[in-house]
KOLTI-298627 format. One record per residue (C-alpha): x, y, z. Coordinates in pm, whole numbers, padded with zeros to 5 digits, always signed. Example, Ala and Ser with C-alpha at 12.3 -4.5 7.8 and 13.67 -1.06 7.14 Angstrom:
+01230-00450+00780 +01367-00106+00714 
END
This chain:
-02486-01977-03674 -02156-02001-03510 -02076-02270-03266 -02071-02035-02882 -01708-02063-02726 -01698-02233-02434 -01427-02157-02157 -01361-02317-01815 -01318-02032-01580 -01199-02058-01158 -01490-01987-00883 -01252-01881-00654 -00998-01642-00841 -01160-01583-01240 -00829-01755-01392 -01003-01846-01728 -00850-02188-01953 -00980-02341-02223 -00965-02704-02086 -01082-02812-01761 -00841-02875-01530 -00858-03044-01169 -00660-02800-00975 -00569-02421-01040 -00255-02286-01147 -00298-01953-01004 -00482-01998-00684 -00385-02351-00631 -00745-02485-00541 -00869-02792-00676 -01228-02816-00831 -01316-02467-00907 -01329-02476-01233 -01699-02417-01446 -01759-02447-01754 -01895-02151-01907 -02028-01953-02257 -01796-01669-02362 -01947-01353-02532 -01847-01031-02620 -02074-00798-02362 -02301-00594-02571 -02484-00305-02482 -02830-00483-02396 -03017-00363-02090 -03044-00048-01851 -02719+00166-01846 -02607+00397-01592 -02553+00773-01728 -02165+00844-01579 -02023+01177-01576 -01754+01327-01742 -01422+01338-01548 -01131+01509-01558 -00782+01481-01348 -00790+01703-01025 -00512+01834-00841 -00519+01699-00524 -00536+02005-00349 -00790+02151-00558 -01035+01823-00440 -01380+01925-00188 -01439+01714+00059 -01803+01626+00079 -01971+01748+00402 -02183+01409+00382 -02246+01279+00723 -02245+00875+00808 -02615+00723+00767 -02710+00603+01119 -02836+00252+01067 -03021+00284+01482 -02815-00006+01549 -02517+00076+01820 -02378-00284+01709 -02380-00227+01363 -02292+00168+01429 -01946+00039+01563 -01842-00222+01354 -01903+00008+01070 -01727+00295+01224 -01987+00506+01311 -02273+00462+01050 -02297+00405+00660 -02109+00644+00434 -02349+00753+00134 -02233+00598-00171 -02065+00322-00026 -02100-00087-00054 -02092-00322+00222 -02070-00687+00189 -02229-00939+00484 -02136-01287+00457 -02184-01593+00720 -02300-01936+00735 -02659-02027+00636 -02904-01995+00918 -02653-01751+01113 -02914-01472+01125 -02729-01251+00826 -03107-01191+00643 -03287-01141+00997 -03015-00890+01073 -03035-00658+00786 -03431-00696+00761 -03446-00621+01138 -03234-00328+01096 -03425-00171+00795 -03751-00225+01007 -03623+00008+01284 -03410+00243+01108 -03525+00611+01056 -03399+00623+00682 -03632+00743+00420 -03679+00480+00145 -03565+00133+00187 -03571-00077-00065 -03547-00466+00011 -03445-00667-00298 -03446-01084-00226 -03378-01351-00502 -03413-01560-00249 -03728-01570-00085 -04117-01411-00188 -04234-01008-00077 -04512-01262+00131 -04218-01457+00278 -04014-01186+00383 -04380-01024+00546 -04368-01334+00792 -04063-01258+00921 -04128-00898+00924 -04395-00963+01144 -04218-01176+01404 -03941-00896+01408 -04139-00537+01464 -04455-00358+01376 -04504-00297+00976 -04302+00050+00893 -04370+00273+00643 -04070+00330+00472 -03944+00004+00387 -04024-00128+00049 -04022-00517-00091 -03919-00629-00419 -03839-00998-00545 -03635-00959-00825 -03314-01156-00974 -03263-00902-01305 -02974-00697-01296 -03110-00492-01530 -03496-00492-01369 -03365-00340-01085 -03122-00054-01217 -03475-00017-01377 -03668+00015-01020 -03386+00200-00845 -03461+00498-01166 -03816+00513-01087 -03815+00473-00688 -03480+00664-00585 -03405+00474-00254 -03232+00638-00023 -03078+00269+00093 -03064-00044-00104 -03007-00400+00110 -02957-00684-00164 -03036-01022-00022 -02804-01246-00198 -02568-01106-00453 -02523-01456-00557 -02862-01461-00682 -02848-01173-00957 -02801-01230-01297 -02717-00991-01598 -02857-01034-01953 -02522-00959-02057 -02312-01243-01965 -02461-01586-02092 -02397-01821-01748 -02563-01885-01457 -02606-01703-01146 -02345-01728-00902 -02096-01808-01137 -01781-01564-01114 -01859-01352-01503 -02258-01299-01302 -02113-01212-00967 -01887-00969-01098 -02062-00772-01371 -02385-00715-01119 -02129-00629-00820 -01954-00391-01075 -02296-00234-01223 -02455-00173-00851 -02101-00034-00753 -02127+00211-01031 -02547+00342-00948 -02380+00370-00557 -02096+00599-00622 -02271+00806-00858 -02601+00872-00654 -02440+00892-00342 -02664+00544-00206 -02530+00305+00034 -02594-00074-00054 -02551-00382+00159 -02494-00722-00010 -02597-01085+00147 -02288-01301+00037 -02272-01701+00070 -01984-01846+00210 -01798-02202+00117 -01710-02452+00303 -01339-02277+00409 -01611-02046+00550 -01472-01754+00325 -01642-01537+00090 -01862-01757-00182 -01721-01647-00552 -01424-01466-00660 -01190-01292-00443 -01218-01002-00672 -01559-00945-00487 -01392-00814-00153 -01178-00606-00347 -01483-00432-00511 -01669-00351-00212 -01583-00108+00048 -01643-00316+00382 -01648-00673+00436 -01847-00791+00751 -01845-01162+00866 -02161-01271+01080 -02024-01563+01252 -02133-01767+01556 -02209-02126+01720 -02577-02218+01643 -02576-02434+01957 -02503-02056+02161 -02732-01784+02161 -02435-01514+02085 -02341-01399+01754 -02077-01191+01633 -02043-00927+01396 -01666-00878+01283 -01535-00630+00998 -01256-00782+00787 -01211-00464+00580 -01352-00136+00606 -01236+00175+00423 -01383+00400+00631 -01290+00282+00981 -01143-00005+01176 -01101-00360+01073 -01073-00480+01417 -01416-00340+01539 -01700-00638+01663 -02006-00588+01722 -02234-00883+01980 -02574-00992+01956 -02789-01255+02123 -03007-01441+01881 -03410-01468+02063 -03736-01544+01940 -03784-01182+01857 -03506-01151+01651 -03154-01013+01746 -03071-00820+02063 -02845-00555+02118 -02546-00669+02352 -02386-00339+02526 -02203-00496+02785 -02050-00887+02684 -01895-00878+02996 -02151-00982+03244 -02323-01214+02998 -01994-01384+02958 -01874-01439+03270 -02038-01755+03477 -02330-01637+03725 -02220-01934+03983 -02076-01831+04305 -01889-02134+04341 -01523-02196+04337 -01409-02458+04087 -01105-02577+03992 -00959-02460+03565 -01142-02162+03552 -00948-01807+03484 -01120-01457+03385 -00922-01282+03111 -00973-00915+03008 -00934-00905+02589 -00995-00560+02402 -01121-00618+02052 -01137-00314+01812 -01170-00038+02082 -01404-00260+02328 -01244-00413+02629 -01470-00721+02774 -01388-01003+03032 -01442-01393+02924 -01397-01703+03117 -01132-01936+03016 -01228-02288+03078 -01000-02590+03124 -01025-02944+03185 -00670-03142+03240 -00691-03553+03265 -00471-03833+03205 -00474-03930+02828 -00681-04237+02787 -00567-04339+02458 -00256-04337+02315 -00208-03971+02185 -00284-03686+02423 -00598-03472+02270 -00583-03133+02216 -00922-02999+02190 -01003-02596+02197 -01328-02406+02157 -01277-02057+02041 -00944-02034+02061 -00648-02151+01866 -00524-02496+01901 -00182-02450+01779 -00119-02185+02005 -00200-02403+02314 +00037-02639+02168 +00286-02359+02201 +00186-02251+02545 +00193-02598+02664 +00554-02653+02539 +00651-02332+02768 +00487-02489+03069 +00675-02778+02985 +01030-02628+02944 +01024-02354+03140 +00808-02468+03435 +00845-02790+03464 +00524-02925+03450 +00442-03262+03288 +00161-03236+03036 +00277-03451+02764 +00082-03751+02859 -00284-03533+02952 -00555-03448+02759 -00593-03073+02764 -00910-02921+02611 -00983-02559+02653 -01350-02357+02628 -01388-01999+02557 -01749-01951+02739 -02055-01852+02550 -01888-01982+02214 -01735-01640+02112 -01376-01692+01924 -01091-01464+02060 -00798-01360+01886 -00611-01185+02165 -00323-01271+02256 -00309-01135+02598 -00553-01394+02714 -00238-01602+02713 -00170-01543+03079 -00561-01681+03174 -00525-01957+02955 -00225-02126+03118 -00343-02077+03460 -00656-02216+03380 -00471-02520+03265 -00251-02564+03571 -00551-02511+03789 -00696-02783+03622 -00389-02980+03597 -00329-02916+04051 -00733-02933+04144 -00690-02597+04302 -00959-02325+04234 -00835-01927+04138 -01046-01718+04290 -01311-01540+04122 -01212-01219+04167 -00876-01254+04025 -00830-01130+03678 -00543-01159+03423 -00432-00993+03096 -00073-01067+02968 +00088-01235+02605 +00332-01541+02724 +00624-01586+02513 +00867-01876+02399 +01116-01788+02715 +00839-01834+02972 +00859-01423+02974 +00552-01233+03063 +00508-00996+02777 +00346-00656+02728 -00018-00607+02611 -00174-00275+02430 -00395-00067+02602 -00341-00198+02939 -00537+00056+03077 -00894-00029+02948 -00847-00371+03039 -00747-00252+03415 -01081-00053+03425 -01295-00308+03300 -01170-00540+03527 -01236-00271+03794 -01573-00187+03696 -01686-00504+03728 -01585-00572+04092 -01235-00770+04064 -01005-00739+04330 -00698-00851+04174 -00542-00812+03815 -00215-01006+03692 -00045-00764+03417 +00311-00781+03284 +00555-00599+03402 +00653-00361+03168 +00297-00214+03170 +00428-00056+03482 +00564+00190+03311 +00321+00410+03156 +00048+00294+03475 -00034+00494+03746 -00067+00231+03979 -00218+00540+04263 -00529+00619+04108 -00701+00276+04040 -00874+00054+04360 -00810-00273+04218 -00493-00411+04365 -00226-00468+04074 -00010-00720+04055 +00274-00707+03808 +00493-01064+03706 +00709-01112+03407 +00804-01460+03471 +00548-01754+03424 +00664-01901+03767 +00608-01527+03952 +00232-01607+03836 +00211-01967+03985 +00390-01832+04330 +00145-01569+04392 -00155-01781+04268 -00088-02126+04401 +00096-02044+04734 
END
């Protein structure tokens, strides 16, 4: 009997060698390579019956009349972009513990579609009954199956015809037809490959569980996300009750669409309106705290910005941020220093997003730098001020997207003042909204009208 060939082949990008080495020469990451048995893939275990295609011209192509799936989830609904599209496969990664498995469990429980089927490698039918329990009343058209065989459950999906298939973790399955262990990149790929193929051909949306490594990306081969149609990240601080539901691709709608929910004993709630959960309840006055309005996907929301300026006790000045980017406070605090004059080189500066949410915005710019200088002069904005505006390298006030929304939100929730940039003006009419609007395009206009 012939000796098996062994090669060494990268977690993170499939690069195959046949020596180990410490660091990758394609993807450039260092200790990703596993040893595993190479064999030709035979024709062992349940195949999928494909049908014969030929080339269409484009014009001559139907469009199916299939509507989205509603999943009875306005969260999930959005950050989807508008429901599940038959046929289609969605991947769900996050950190362990996050709440990825009580998500999709809580959502099959309440959904209205015909036919779930609930596959876990990770965890017993009795297991995933206790948490069932805590979450909702027992439905009757979810179904339970532990089960790790690729080929066992092409098997099950023959006989049972779901009408949705939630996979619970993709890093569990194994095919007879690659000789390695789960998780490993051949594994990962042939059972994301085979499942990809029963989808599109049956018109059956699945949802994969995916782990995630320490860079807190996608566990296994890139090759993964470009297999699947959208790629949602559950993310959030365990020591907050929020969590966040982000799509990082989606072929079907947005990829800049978030959806918020706050983790309780009962499982996940339903957050409709962030901005009154994350904006402080106190009536009180206090100095380094600034309300910005931030639009993510096609939801604008207001967060509090919260800064604490001291004199730097050691040697180097800290730079600490919570939900926002540190190097870009190191760039904002360079403008206040050049173009404003204020000293800051020899202060700690550490800023907090509140209720542990991470913002990518850049036109909370404008609320982060007052909250700083408020800090930095012990003098309190007031609480019904509100700003919205990108700062750039010249001290220059620039122009946000979709100034608008943020204007009404801001209005809506009983502001009396908004600081926008100037050259929002433009397209604004100024007449028809009751919140008084203040327009600045330098940084110092902003400190005149705020600290006078």
């Amino acid at each position: 009997m012939a000796k098996p060939k062994t090669v060494y082949v990268c977690q993170n990008c499939g690069t195959k060698v046949a020596k180990w080495l410490g660091r990758c020469n394609s993807c450039g990451e260092w200790n990703t390579f596993v040893e595993e048995i190479e064999v030709k893939q035979s024709k062992v275990g349940i195949t999928i019956e494909k049908q014969n295609t030929t080339p269409k011209l484009i014009s001559d192509v139907e469009i199916l009349s299939e509507k989205r799936i509603s999943t009875s989830n306005n969260e999930l609904d959005r950050v989807l972009g508008g429901g599940l599209v038959p046929g289609s496969l969605v991947l769900i990664g996050g950190e362990p513990g996050i709440g990825k498995s009580t998500l999709l469990l809580q959502f099959a429980l309440h959904s209205n579609i015909k036919k779930i089927l609930y596959i876990s490698g990770e965890e017993s039918n009795s297991q995933i009954k206790m948490r069932a329990e805590r979450l909702s009343e027992n439905p009757d058209n979810v179904y339970l199956l532990s089960e790790t065989s690729l080929e066992n459950i092409l098997l099950q999906f023959k006989k049972f015809e779901p009408r949705l298939v939630i996979i619970d973790s993709i890093q569990t399955l194994q095919t007879s037809k690659i000789e390695s262990s789960p998780g490993t990149v051949s594994q990962i790929r042939e059972c994301t490959i085979g499942l990809l193929e029963y989808a599109k051909i049956n018109s059956v949306p699945i949802i994969l569980v995916g782990h995630i490594n320490k860079e807190g990306g996608i566990a296994g081969p890139k090759v993964l996300e470009h297999i699947v149609d959208t790629v949602l990240q559950f993310e959030g601080d365990r020591n907050y009750e929020y969590r966040i539901l982000r799509a990082h691709k989606n072929r079907f709608g947005s990829a800049s669409e978030l959806g918020i929910f706050e983790m309780q004993s009962s499982g996940l709630r339903e957050v409709s309106n962030p901005s009154e959960l994350l904006l402080s309840n106190s009536s009180d006055e206090v100095s380094g705290v600034a309300v910005a309005s931030s639009i993510e996907g096609l939801r604008p929301f207001l967060i509090e910005i919260q800064a604490l300026v001291s004199s730097a006790v050691y040697g180097t000045p800290q730079r600490t941020t919570t939900g926002f980017d540190t190097r870009r406070l190191s760039m904002l605090l360079a403008v206040l220093e050049k173009r404003a004059g204020f000293r800051l080189a020899t202060k700690d500066v550490f800023i907090n997003i509140a209720g542990g949410i991470k913002v990518d915005d850049t036109a909370i710019d404008l609320a982060i730098i007052t909250s700083v200088l408020s800090s930095d002069l012990d003098l309190a904005i007031k609480k019904t001020d509100c700003f919205a505006g990108e700062v750039g390298l010249t001290g220059e006030i620039r122009s946000v997207s979709r100034v608008e929304q943020r204007i009404l939100e801001a209005e809506k929730l009983g502001f009396k003042r908004i600081f926008i940039p100037k050259n929002n003006l433009k397209s604004l009419n100024i007449s028809s909204k009751k919140i008084e609007i203040i327009a600045v395009s330098k940084v110092e206009d902003v400190f005149k009208r705020l600290f006078k």
